[in-house]
N, C-alpha and C positions, 0 to 999 in steps of 0.2 A: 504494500500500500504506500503509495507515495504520499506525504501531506505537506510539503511546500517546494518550493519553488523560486529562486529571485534570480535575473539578466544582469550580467555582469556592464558594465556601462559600455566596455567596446561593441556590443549588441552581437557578440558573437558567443563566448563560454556563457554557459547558466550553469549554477549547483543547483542541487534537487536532495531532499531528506526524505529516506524514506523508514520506515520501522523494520529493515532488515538491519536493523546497525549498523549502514553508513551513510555517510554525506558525498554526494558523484559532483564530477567537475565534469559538465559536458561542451563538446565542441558543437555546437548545433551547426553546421555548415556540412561539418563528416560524420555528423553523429559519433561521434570516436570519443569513449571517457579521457579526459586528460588526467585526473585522479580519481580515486578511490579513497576514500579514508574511514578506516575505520573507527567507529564509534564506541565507548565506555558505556555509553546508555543507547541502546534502542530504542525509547522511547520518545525519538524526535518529535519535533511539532512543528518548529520555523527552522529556518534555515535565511542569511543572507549572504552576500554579495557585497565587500567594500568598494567604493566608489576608484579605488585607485588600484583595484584590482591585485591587491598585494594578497589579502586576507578573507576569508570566509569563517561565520559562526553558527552556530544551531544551539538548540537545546529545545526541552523539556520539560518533561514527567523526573527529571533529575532535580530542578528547580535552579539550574543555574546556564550559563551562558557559557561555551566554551568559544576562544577566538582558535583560528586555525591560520598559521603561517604558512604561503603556498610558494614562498619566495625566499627558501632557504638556502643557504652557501649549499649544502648536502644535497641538493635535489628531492628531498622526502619532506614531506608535509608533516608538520607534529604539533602539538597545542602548545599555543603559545601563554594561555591565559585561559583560568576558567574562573569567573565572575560570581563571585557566592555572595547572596544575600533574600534571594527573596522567599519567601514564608507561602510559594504556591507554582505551581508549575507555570513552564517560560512559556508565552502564546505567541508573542513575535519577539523580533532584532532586527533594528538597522544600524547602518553605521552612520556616523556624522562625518567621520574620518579614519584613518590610521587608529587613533587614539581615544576616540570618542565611539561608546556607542548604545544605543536606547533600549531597554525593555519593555516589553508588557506582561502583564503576571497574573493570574490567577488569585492572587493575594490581592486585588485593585488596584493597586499601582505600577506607574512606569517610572524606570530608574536609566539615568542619565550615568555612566560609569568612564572612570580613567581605566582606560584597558592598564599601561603601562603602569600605575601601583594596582590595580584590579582592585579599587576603590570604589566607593559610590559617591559620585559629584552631589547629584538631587534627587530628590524624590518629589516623584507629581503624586500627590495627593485630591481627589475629587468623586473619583469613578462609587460607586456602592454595589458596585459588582461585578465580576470576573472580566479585567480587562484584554478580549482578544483579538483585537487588533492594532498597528497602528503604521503611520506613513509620515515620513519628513517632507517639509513644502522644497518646493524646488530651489529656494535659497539659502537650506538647511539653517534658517533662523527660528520656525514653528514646527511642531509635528501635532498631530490629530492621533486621537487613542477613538476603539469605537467597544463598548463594554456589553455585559448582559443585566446592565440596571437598563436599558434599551434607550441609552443618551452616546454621542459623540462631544468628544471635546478637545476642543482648540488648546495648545498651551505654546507659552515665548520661551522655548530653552534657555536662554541667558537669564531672564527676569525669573525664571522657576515657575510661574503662576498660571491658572487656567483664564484664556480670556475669553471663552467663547464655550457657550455647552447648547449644544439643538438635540431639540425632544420633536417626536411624531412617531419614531416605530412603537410598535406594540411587542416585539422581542426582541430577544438577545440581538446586537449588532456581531456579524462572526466577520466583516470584512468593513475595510476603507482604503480609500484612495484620495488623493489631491488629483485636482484638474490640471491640466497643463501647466496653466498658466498660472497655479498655486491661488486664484483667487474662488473656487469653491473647491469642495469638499463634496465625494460620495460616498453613500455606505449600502450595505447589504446585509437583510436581516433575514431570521428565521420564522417572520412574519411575513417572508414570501415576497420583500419589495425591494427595492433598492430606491435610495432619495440620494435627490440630489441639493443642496443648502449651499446658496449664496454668503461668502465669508463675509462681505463689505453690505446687504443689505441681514444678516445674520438674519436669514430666514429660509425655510423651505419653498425651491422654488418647483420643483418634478418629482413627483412621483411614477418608479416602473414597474406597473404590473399589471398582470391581465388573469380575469378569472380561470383559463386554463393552468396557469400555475398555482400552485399550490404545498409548493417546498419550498424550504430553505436556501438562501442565499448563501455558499462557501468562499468566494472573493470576486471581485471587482478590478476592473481594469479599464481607463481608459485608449482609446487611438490617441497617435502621435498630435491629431487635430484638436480631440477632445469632443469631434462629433458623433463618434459612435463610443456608446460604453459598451462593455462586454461584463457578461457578471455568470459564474459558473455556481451550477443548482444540484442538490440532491440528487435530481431525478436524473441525474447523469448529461447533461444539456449546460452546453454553455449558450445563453442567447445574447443574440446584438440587440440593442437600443439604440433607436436615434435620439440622441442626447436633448436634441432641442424639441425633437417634436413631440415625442414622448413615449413613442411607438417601436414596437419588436420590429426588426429591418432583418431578422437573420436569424439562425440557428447555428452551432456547430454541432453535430451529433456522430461521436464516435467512438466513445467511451464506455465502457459496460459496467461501471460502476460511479460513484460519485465523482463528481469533478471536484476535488480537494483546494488547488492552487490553478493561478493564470498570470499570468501576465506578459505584457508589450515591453520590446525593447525599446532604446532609446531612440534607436533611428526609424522606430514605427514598422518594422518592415515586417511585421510579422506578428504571431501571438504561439505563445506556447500555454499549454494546459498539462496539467498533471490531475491523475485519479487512483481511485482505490485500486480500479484494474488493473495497477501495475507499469502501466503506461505512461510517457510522459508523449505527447503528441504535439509538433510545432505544425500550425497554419499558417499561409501567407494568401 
């Protein structure tokens, strides 16, 4: 079962977590694993992708964050750092940098850590329930958490605080994303919708769903333009929305079990989906 997923920013390697105990380094061009690494805990959940391509980290059901050096004098990949502190299993990671990088925890909060002392910077405090998901905005100054108190919230990494929280789902939020262009915010719940919330009019502006669905949302994704969202469901279906108009424009159906993770590279040219099936599957 694969359960995440994150594009490396050259829009060519992705890592993929799967619950066989290890974290894969894929060349999606040759499909060719570039590593392998073996895992301490099976029990992945996230998995990312540092922006400088140096580093990859995952975790779990462990409750801690392990980073992974892919750029060693030796040629083998081995941990660099494993980040202990949270009181609930890991539901995401990203990185901010080399040195920086975020949590979301099943204990409600998200924690901001120095890889390099494997310290904890800050603690976001807000959520009142199991925080699982979250996304840095495109100028890695804010990141958005999306929980199962069934609220999203905006927070200033630097200042520590939350500035923004939108309510309307009626469940857990299991997915989020930032728009392009970092001025909204989508998410995706197990209330079967996906919203989309205006950052600068902080309000609900789209709602996606249509009475033949009727599961759960596992993650969200927009296109490079921000005009089509994609959001992978339960029912093994990843479907396209037209973001502005409100409407299902597409399907991808190929999957025979849940679609777990997704996501678009940076240069748009493509979409990868990962599932239970085993499968990790790129569309272009």
């Amino acid at each position: 079962k694969i359960y995440a997923m994150h594009w490396g920013t050259d829009s060519r390697l992705l890592v993929s977590a799967s619950q066989d105990g290890k974290l894969i380094v894929w060349d999606s061009y040759s499909t060719n694993k570039v590593s392998a690494i073996p895992l301490k805990s099976s029990w992945v959940m996230t998995c990312c992708y540092a922006p400088s391509g140096n580093c990859v980290a995952c975790g779990g059901l462990d409750n801690m964050c392990s980073i992974y050096n892919l750029k060693t004098r030796e040629g083998n990949v081995k941990v660099n750092r494993e980040l202990v502190g949270h009181n609930g299993y890991l539901s995401c990671c990203r990185f901010l940098n080399d040195n920086e990088i975020i949590t979301s925890s099943g204990d409600t909060t998200c924690v901001l850590w120095d890889i390099e002392t494997g310290r904890e910077k800050t603690t976001f405090l807000g959520h009142s329930g199991d925080v699982m998901s979250l996304a840095v905005s495109p100028d890695f100054s804010l990141f958005i958490s999306g929980a199962c108190d069934a609220t999203a919230k905006l927070w200033d990494i630097r200042q520590a605080e939350c500035r923004q929280t939108f309510l309307g789902h009626e469940s857990d939020i299991n997915a989020i994303c930032f728009f392009p262009n970092g001025n909204a915010i989508c998410t995706g719940s197990d209330d079967a919708t996906c919203r989309l919330y205006d950052l600068r009019a902080d309000q609900e502006l789209t709602c996606y769903s249509c009475d033949s669905i009727i599961c759960g949302i596992t993650s969200v994704a927009f296109s490079r333009s921000g005009r089509l969202l994609l959001a992978g469901y339960d029912d093994f279906n990843c479907n396209i929305w037209d973001s502005l108009k409100g409407e299902r424009c597409g399907v991808l159906s190929g999957h025979d079990n849940r679609v777990s993770c997704l996501g678009v590279p940076e240069n748009g040219m493509a979409v990868a989906t990962g599932s239970w099936d085993s499968f990790l599957k790129i569309w272009n």
